[in-house]
Legacy VTK file of the C-alpha trace (Angstrom):
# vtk DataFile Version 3.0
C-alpha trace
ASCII
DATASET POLYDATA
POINTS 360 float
-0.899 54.960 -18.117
-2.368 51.484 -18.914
-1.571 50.586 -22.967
-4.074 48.045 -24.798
-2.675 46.829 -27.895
-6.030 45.978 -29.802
-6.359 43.943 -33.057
-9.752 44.185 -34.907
-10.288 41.612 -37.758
-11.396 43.027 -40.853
-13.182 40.122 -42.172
-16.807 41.881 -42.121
-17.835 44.339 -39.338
-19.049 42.025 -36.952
-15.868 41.595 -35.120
-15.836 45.499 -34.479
-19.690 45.050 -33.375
-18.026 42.869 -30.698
-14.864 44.294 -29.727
-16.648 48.227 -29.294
-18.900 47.610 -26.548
-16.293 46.269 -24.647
-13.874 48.767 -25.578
-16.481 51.428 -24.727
-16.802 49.967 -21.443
-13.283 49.794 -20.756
-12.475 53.854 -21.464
-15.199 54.203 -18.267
-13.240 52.220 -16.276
-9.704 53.527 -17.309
-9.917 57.150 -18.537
-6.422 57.499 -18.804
-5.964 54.454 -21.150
-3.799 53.913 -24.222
-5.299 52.552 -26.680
-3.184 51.360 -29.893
-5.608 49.488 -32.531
-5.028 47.574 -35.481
-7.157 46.686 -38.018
-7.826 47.570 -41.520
-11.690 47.994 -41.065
-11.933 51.813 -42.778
-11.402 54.684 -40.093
-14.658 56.166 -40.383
-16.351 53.008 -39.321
-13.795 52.506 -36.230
-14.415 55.987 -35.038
-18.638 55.127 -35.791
-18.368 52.845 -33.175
-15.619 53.187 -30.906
-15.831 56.394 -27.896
-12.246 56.737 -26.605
-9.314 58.129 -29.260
-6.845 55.624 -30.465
-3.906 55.473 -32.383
-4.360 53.501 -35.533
-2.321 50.794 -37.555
-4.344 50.499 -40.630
-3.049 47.068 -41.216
-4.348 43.619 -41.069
-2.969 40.388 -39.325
-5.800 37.821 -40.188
-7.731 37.448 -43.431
-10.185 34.552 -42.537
-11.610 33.323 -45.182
-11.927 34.816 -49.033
-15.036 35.329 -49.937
-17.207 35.027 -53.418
-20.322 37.727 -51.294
-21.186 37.469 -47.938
-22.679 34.291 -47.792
-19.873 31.924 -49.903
-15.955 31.222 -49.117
-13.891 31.692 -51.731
-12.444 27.795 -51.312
-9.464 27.899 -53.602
-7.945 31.469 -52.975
-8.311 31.250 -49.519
-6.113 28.196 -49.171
-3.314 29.919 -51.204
-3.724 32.404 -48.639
-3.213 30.228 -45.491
-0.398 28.329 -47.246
1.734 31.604 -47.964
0.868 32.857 -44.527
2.337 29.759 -42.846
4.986 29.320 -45.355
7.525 30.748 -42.850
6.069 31.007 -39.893
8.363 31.689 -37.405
9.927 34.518 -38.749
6.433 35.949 -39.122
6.149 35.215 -35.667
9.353 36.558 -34.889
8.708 39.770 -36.607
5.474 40.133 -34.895
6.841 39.399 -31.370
9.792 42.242 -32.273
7.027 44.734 -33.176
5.033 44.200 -29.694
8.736 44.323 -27.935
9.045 48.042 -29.580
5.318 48.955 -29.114
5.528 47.572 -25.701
1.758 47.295 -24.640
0.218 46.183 -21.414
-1.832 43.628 -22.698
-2.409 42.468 -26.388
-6.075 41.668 -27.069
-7.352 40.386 -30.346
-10.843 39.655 -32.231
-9.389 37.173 -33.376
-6.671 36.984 -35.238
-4.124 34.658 -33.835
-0.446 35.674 -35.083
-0.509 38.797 -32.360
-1.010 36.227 -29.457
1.787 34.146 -30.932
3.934 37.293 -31.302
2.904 38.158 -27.804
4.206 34.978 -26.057
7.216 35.163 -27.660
7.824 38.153 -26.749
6.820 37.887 -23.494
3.758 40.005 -23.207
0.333 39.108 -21.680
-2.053 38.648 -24.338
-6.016 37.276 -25.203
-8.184 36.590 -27.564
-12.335 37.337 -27.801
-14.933 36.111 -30.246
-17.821 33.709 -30.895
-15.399 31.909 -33.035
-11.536 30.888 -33.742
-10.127 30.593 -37.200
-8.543 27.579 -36.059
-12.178 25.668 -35.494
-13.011 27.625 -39.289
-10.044 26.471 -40.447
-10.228 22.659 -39.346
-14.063 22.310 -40.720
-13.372 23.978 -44.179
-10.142 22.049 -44.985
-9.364 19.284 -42.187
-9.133 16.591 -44.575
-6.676 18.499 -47.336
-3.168 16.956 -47.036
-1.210 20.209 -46.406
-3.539 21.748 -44.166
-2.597 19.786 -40.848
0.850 21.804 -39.325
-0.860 24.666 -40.849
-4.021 23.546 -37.954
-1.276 23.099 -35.158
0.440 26.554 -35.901
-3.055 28.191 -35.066
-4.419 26.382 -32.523
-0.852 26.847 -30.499
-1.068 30.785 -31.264
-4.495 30.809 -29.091
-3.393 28.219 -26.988
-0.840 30.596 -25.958
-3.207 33.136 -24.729
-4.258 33.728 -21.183
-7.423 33.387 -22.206
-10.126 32.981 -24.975
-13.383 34.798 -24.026
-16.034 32.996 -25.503
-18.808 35.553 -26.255
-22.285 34.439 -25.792
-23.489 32.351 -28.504
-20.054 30.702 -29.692
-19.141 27.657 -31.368
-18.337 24.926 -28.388
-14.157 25.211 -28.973
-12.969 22.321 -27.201
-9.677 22.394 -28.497
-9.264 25.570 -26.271
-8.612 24.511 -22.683
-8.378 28.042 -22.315
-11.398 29.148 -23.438
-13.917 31.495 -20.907
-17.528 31.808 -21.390
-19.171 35.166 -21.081
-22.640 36.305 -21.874
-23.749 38.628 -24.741
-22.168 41.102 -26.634
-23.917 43.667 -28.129
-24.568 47.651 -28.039
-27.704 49.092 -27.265
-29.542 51.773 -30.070
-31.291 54.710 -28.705
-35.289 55.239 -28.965
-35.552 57.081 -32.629
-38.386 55.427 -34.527
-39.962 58.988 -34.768
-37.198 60.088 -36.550
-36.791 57.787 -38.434
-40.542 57.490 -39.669
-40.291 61.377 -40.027
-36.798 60.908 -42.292
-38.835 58.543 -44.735
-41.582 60.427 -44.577
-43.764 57.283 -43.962
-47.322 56.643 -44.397
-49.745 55.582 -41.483
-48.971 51.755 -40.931
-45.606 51.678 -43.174
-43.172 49.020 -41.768
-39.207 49.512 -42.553
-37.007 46.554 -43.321
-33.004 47.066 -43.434
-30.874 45.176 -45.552
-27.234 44.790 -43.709
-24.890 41.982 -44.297
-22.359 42.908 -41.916
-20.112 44.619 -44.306
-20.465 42.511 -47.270
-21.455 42.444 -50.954
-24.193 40.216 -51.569
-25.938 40.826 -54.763
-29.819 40.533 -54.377
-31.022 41.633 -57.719
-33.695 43.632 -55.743
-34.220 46.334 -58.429
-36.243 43.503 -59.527
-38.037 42.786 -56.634
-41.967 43.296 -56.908
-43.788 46.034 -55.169
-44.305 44.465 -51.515
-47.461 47.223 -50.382
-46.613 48.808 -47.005
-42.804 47.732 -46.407
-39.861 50.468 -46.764
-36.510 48.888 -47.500
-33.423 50.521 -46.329
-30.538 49.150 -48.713
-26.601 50.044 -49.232
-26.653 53.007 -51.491
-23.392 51.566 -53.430
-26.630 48.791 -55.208
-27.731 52.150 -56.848
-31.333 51.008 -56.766
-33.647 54.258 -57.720
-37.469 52.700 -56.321
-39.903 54.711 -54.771
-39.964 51.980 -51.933
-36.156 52.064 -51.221
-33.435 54.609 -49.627
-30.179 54.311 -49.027
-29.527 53.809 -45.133
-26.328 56.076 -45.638
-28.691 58.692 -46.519
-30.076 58.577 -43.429
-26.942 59.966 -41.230
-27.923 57.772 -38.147
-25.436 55.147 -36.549
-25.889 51.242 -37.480
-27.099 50.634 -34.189
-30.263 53.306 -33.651
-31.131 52.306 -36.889
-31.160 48.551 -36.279
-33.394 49.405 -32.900
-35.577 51.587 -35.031
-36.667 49.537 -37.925
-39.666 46.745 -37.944
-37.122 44.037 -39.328
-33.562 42.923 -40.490
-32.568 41.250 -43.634
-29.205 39.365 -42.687
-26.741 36.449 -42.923
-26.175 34.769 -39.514
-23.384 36.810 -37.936
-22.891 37.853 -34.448
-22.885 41.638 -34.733
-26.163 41.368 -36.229
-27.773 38.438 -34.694
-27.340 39.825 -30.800
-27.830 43.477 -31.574
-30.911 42.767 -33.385
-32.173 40.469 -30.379
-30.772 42.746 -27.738
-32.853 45.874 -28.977
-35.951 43.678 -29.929
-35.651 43.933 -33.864
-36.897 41.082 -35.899
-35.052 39.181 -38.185
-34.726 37.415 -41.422
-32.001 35.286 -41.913
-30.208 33.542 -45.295
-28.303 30.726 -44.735
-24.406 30.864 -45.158
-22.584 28.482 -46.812
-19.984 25.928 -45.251
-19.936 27.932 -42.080
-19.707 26.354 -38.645
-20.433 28.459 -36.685
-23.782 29.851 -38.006
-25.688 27.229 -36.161
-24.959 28.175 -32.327
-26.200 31.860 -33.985
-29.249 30.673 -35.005
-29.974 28.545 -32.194
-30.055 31.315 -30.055
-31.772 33.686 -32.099
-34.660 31.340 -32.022
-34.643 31.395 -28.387
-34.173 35.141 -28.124
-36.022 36.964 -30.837
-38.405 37.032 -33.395
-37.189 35.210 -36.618
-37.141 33.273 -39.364
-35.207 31.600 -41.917
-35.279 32.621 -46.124
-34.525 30.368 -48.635
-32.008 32.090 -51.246
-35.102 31.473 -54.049
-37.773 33.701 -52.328
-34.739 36.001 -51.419
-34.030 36.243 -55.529
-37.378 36.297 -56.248
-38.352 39.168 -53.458
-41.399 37.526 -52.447
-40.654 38.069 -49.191
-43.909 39.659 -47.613
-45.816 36.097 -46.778
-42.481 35.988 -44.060
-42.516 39.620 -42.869
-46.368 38.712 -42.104
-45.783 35.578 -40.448
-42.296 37.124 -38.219
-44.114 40.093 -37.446
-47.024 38.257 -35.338
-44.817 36.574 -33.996
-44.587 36.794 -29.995
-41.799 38.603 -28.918
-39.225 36.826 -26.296
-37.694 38.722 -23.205
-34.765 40.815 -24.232
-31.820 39.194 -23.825
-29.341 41.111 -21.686
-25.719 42.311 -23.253
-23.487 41.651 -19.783
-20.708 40.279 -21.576
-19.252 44.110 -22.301
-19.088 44.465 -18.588
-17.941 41.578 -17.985
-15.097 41.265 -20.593
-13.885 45.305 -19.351
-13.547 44.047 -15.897
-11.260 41.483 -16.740
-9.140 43.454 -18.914
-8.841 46.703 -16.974
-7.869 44.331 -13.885
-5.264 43.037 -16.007
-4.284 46.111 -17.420
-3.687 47.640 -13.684
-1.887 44.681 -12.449
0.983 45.600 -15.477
1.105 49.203 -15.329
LINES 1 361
360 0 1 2 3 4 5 6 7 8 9 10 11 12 13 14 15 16 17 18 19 20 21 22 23 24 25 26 27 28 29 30 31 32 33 34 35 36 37 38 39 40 41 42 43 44 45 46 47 48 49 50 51 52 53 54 55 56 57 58 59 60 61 62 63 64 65 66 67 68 69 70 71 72 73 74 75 76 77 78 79 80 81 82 83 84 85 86 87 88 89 90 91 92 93 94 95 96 97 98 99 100 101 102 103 104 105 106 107 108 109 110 111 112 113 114 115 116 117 118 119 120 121 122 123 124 125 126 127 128 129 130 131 132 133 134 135 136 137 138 139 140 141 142 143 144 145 146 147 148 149 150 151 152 153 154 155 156 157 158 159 160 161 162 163 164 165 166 167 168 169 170 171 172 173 174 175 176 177 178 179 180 181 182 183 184 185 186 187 188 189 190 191 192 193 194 195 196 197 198 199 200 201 202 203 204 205 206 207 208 209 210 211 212 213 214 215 216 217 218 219 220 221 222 223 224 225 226 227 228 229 230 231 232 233 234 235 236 237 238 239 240 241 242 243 244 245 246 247 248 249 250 251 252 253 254 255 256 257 258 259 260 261 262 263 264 265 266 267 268 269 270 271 272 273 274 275 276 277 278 279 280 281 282 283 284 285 286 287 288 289 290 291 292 293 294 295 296 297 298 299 300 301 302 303 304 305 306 307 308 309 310 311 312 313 314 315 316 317 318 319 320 321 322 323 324 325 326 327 328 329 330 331 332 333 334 335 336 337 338 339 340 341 342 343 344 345 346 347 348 349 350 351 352 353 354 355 356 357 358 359
């Protein structure tokens, strides 16, 4: 029986977005597969996503980056967190590599933390890494220039360095510090046909467009209970802003999974993230995008959302302000590019269940 040791970074959802498809993929291929996953991403929303049954570590082995709401890094406490992580390092490697010894996977795959691949080599086990980015390329932009931060830099880059290989999903930041690294296209699941439902759920009126609100897991606070009236547009919202409008529901309310409901609605409102950025594009959804602060890799995201869906870019004062129906306009006559096509699950679940069959 073939045993994947999967780790699932917790910082947002977007690395699950990622990792499922492929996952989902992979369970075709290898019915009889293990499947031992880490992450501390809440249950509920691993089992949302993910087909095949797993045993789960509810545990975490990368942080990222602290954040003030989903759009700002928390500067200062996240480099008291890399700086306590690193402290020791090779013990923590040490431990890490005794726990894989004991768990004794086939492979070790990670989105993307790095201390599992550095465990892995040490203790001998095959191991990669997936994503559109690397915390080491984070990492290096955010605090290159600080005086403590460069064996810190090393320490990560050798952990994915270490890996067979890095599979660079479709858009990705360029990584050239990653001789490693493997180019694959798109990631991204595809949402079933439901806008009937849906329309019937909300109990729409003739003409009634639906915008959802989703920033990949989270907080950001919009203020939008103070939003004007925008005629003829439905927002779908978290329920935990407790906004009671005529003109807003909760999209938990609406029992149906991220994904049909992304298909289903006239627009996103986002941040530039993966998860969101290729879904959205994949299953022909329009978007609306706030800029992120201080994060690299949000422009390889957005230059390929231009080229592959219908978009465009809010400035954080209409956002406040809610004025926000002069864009929804303008991105909804907007022509509409070909679909782009999600191979990369395939693609990635080949590799993996080859190399999964080779050890077992």
């Amino acid at each position: 029986m073939p045993h994947l040791f999967l780790d699932i970074s917790s910082h947002g959802l977007g690395h699950l977005a990622q990792v499922a498809p492929v996952v989902n993929e992979l369970a075709t291929r290898l019915p009889d597969l293990k499947l031992t996953l880490r992450s501390a991403v809440p249950p509920a929303r691993l089992r949302a996503r993910l087909q095949p049954a797993f045993e789960h570590v509810a545990e975490r082995s990368d942080f990222g980056f602290a954040m003030h709401d989903a759009v700002r890094i928390d500067h200062e406490t996240t480099a008291a967190l890399y700086r306590d992580w690193h402290a020791n390092w090779p013990s923590r490697v040490a431990a890490e590599a005794g726990y894989l010894r004991e768990l004794c996977p086939d492979l070790v795959l990670t989105d993307v933390a790095y201390l599992p691949l550095a465990g892995a080599a040490q203790a001998g086990i095959p191991a990669a890494s997936m994503c559109s980015l690397n915390w080491a390329d984070l990492f290096a932009h955010v605090f290159g220039d600080a005086p403590w931060a460069a064996p810190i830099h090393a320490e990560i880059l050798a952990a994915y360095r270490s890996a067979e290989c890095f599979l660079r999903l479709t858009p990705a930041m360029p990584m050239p510090d990653l001789p490693n690294a493997r180019a694959v296209p798109p990631v991204a699941a595809l949402g079933r046909d439901r806008r009937d439902e849906l329309r019937t759920l909300l109990k729409l009126r003739d003409g009634e467009r639906v915008v959802l609100v989703a920033f990949g897991g989270f907080d950001k606070a919009l203020g939008a209970d103070h939003w004007p009236l925008t005629p003829g547009v439905r927002w779908l919202v978290p329920a935990n802003w407790s906004v009671a409008r005529p003109d807003m529901t909760t999209l938990e309310s609406l029992r149906m999974n991220f994904t049909d409901l992304l298909r289903n609605v006239d627009a996103v409102l986002t941040k530039p993230g993966y998860g969101t950025f290729t879904e959205a594009a994949c299953n022909g959804t329009a978007v609306l995008y706030v800029r992120r602060d201080d994060w690299p890799e949000q422009e390889c995201l957005i230059d390929w959302l231009h080229k592959n869906a219908r978009c465009r870019e809010l400035d954080e004062s209409i956002l406040a302000s809610g004025a926000t129906r002069p864009l929804l306009d303008a991105l909804w006559t907007q022509p509409a590019p070909p679909l782009p096509r999600p191979d990369g699950a395939a693609a990635v679940a080949e590799l993996i269940a080859a190399r999964l069959l080779s050890r077992s």
